[in-house]
PLY file of the C-alpha trace (Angstrom):
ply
format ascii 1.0
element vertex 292
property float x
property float y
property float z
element edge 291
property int vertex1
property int vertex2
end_header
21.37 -0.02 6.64
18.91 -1.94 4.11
15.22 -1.65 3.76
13.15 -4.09 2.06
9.88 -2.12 0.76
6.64 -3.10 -0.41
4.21 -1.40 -3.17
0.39 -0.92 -3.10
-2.28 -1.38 -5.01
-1.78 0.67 -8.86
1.48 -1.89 -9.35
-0.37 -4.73 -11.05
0.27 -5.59 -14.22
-0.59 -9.20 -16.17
1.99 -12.01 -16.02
3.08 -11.14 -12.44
4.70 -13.66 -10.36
4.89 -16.18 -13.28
8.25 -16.69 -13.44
8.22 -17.70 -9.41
5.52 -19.94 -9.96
7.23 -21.89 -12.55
10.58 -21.68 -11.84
10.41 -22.06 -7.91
9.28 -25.16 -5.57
8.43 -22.54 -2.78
7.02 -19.96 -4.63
4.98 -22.85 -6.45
3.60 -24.40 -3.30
2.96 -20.79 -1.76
0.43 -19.67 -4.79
-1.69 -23.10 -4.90
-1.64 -22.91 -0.58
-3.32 -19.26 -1.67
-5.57 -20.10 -4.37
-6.89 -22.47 -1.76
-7.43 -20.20 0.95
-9.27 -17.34 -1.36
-11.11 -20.35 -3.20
-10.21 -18.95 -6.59
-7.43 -19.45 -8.56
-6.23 -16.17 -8.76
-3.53 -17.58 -10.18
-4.70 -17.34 -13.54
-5.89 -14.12 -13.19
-2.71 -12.58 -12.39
-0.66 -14.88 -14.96
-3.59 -14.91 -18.12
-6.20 -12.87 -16.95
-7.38 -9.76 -18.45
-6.11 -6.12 -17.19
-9.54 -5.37 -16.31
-9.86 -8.63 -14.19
-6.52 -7.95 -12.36
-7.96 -4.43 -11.84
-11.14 -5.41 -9.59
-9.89 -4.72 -6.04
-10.69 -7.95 -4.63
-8.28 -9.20 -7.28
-6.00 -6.38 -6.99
-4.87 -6.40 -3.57
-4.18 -10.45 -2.60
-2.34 -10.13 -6.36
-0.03 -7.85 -5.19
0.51 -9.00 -1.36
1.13 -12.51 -3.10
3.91 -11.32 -5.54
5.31 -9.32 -3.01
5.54 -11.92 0.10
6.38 -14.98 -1.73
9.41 -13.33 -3.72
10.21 -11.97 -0.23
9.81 -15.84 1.48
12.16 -17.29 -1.80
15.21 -14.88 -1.13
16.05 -17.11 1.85
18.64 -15.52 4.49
19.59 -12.93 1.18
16.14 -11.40 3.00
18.16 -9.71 5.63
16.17 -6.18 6.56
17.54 -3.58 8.86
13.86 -1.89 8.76
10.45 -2.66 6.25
7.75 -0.52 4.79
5.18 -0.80 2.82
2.80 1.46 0.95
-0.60 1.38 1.82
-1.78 -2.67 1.06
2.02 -2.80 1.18
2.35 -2.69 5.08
0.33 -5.73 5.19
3.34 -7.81 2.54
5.70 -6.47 5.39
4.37 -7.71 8.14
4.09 -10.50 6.60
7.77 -10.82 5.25
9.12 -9.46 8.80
7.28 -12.16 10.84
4.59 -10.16 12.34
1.55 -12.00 10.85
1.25 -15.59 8.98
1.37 -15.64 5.19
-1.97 -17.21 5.93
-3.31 -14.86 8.21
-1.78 -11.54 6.49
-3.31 -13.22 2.88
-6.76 -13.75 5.04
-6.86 -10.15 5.82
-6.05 -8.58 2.75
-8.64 -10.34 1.10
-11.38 -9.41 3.55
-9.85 -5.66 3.24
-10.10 -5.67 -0.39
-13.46 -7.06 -0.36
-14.53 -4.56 2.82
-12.94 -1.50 0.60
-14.69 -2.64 -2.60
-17.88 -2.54 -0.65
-17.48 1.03 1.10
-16.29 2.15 -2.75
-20.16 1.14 -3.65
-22.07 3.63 -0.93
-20.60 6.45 -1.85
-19.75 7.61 -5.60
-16.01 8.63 -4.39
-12.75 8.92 -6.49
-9.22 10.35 -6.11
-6.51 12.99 -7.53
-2.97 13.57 -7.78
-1.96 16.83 -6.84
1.69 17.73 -8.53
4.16 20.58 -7.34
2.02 22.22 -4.71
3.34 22.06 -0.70
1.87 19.76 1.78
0.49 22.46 4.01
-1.10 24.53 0.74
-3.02 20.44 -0.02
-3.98 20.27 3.47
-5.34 24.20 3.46
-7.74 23.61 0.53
-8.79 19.94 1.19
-10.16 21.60 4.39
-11.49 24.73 3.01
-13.98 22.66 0.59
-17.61 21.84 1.96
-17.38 17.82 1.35
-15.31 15.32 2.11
-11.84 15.80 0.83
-8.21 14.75 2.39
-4.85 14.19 1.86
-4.51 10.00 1.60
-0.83 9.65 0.32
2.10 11.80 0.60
4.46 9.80 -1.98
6.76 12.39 -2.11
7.98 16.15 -2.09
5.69 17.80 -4.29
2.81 14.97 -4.88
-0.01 14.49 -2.85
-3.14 12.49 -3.68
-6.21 13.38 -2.15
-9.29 11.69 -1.68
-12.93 12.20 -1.05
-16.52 12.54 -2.82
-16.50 12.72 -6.07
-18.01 16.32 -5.45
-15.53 16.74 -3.05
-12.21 16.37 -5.03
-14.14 17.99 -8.45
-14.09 21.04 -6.18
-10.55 20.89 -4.72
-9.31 20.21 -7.94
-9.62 23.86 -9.36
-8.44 25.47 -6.20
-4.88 23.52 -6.27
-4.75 24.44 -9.63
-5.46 28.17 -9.00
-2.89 28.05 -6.03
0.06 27.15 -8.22
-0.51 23.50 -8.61
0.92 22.11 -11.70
-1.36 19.33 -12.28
-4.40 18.18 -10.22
-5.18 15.17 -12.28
-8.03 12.42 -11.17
-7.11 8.92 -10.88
-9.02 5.86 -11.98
-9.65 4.36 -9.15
-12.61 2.51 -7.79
-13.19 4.96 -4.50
-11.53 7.56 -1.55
-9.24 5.26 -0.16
-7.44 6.57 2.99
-10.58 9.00 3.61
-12.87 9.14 6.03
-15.48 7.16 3.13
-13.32 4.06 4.22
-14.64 3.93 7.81
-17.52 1.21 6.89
-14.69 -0.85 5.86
-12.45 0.83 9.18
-14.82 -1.29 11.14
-14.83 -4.63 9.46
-11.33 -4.67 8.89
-10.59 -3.58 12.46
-12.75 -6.75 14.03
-10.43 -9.29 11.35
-7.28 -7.83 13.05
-8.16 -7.86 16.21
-9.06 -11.56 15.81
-5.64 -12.61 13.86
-1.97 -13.56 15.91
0.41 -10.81 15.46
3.92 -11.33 16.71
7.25 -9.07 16.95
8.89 -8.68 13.71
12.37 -9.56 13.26
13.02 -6.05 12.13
11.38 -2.06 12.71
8.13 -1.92 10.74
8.10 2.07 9.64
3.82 2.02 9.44
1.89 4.48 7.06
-0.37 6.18 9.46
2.62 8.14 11.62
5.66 6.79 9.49
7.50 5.99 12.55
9.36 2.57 13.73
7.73 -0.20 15.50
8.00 -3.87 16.94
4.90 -3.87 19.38
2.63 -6.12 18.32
-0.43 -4.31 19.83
0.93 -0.99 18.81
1.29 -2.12 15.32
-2.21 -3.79 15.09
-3.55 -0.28 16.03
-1.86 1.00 13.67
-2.94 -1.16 10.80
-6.72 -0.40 11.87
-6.17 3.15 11.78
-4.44 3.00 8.49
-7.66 2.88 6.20
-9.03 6.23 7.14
-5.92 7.92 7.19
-3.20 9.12 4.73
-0.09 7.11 3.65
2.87 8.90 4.85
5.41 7.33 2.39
7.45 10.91 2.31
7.98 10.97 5.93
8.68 7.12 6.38
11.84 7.49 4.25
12.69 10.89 5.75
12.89 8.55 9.41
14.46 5.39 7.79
17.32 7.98 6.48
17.37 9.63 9.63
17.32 6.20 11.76
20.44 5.21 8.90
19.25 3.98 6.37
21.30 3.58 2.65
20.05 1.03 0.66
16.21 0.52 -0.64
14.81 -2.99 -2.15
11.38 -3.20 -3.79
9.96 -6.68 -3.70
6.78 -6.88 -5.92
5.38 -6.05 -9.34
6.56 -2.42 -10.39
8.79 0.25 -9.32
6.84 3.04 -8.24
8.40 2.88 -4.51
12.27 3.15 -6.31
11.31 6.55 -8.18
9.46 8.26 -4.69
12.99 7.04 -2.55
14.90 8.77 -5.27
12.87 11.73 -4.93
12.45 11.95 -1.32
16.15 11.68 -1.17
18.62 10.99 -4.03
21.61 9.46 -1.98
19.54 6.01 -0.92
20.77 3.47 -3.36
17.85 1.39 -4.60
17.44 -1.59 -6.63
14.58 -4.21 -6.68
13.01 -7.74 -7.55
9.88 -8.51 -8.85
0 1
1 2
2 3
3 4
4 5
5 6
6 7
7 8
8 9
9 10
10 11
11 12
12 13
13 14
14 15
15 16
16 17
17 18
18 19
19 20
20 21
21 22
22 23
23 24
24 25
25 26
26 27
27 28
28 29
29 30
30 31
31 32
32 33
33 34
34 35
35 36
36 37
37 38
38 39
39 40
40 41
41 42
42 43
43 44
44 45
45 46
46 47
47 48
48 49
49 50
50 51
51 52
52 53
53 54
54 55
55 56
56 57
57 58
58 59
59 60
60 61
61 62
62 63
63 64
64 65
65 66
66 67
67 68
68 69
69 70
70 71
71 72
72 73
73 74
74 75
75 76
76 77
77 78
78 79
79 80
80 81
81 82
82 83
83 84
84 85
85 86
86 87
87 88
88 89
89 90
90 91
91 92
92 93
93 94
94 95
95 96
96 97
97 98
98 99
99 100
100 101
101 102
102 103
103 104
104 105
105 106
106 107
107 108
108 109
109 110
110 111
111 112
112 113
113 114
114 115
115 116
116 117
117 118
118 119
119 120
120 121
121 122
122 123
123 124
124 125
125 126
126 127
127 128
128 129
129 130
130 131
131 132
132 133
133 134
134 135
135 136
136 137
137 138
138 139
139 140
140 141
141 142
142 143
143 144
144 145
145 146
146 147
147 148
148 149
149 150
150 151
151 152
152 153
153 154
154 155
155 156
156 157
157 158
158 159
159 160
160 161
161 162
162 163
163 164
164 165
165 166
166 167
167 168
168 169
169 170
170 171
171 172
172 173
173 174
174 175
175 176
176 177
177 178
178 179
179 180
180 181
181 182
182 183
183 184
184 185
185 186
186 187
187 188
188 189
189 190
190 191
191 192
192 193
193 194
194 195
195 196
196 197
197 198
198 199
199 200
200 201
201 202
202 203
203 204
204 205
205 206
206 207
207 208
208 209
209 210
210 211
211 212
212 213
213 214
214 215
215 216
216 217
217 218
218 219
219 220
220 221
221 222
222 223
223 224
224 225
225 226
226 227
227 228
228 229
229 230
230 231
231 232
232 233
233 234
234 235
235 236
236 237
237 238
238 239
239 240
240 241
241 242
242 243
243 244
244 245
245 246
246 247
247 248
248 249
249 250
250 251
251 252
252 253
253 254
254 255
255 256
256 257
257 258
258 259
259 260
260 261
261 262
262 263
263 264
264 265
265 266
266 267
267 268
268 269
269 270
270 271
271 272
272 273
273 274
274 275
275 276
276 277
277 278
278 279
279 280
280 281
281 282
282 283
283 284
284 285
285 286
286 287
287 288
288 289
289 290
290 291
């Protein structure tokens, strides 16, 4: 069985999606219909733009979703999922690949998620950390031994956890994972906590965007972050997608399930291919490949 996956925000780089834009009708029409709907072209951005522009979140995240979803929409019936995922923003570029949401809609709600998330980054001075070699349930014990916020937000694979919090927060886990056998508790440059509790400010706007947007049954399983299990219920995966801000990514256990449900074969669609190495990792006999 084949999976089509989807990365998150981190797999940016300059010059994405150029080669779709001029070398495909669709893919051409799809990226003006979306620098119309943002009203920006953030087409430029992400073909000529600086790093640092392509790095603002409200930049970041439509970027990505657009690479993703269009290359998706130009593979034609070769797009032919047993099951999707996607990683964090990533979930968003499946639904919107497996039919559950409009490219219009999903594009609409990434962009007021990005700019919701950018906002919540601003109230709080918040950051996160990869935490290397060092079990799940040891990451879990110290994030809630420490008095600040602090949490697991992605599980990527066996032996690396990010967690997420104030910067106080994660400066005082950091230490105590090291101390506890960790081989590397290393802070990321990012703009805030995402998947923490710090996100709920943007929880709430989000939520009342995707409540208000047409979801429909996806021609395929969507395997969703927050409890990495299989679903096709429209309601049950807009829940999901709410709760998915303030809670960790649980990319480890979706490909655990997808294996277990049958799966053999992983495709990354969009710029990178972070989501290749953690399937090899998680486990080594899914063949994967991908397209960006």
């Amino acid at each position: 069985m084949k999976a089509f996956v989807f990365p998150g925000q981190g797999a940016q780089f300059v010059g994405m999606g150029k080669d779709l834009y001029e070398q495909n009708a669709l893919a051409h029409d799809m990226f003006e219909k979306a620098n119309e709907i943002l009203g920006f072209r953030i087409t430029d951005i992400m073909f000529s733009g600086t790093e640092d522009e392509l790095k603002q979140t409200k930049v970041t995240q439509p970027a990505i979703f657009l690479h993703s979803v269009i290359l998706a929409k130009t593979l034609g019936d070769d797009f032919n999922p047993d099951m999707v995922a996607g990683h964090s923003l990533g979930e968003f570029s499946a639904l919107v690949a497996a039919g559950a949401l409009s490219f219009e809609d999903g594009l609409k709600l990434v962009a007021t998620r990005a700019m919701a998330m950018q906002k919540a980054c601003e109230v709080t001075p918040s950051t996160m950390a990869a935490v290397l070699a060092l079990p799940n349930e040891k990451v879990e014990e110290i994030c809630a031994s420490i008095d600040d916020i602090v949490a697991p937000a992605n599980y990527n694979c066996p032996g690396q956890v990010v967690i997420s919090g104030t910067v106080t927060g994660v400066d005082a886990a950091c230490p105590k994972m090291l101390e506890a056998g960790a081989k590397r508790a290393l802070k990321l440059k990012v703009g805030g906590a995402f998947h923490s509790p710090l996100m709920q400010p943007a929880h709430d706007e989000l939520a009342n965007a995707i409540n208000a947007a047409d979801f429909h049954t996806p021609v395929c399983p969507v395997y969703q972050n927050v409890d990495a299990l299989p679903h096709t219920d429209p309601t049950e995966i807009k829940n999901n997608l709410i709760a998915q801000l303030t809670a960790p990514v649980k990319w480890t256990q979706i490909i655990q399930n997808m294996v277990k449900d049958g799966l053999t074969e992983v495709v990354e669609l969009g710029p990178g291919a972070v989501l290749q190495g953690l399937v090899r990792k998680i486990d080594s006999s899914v063949a994967t490949s991908g397209k960006q």
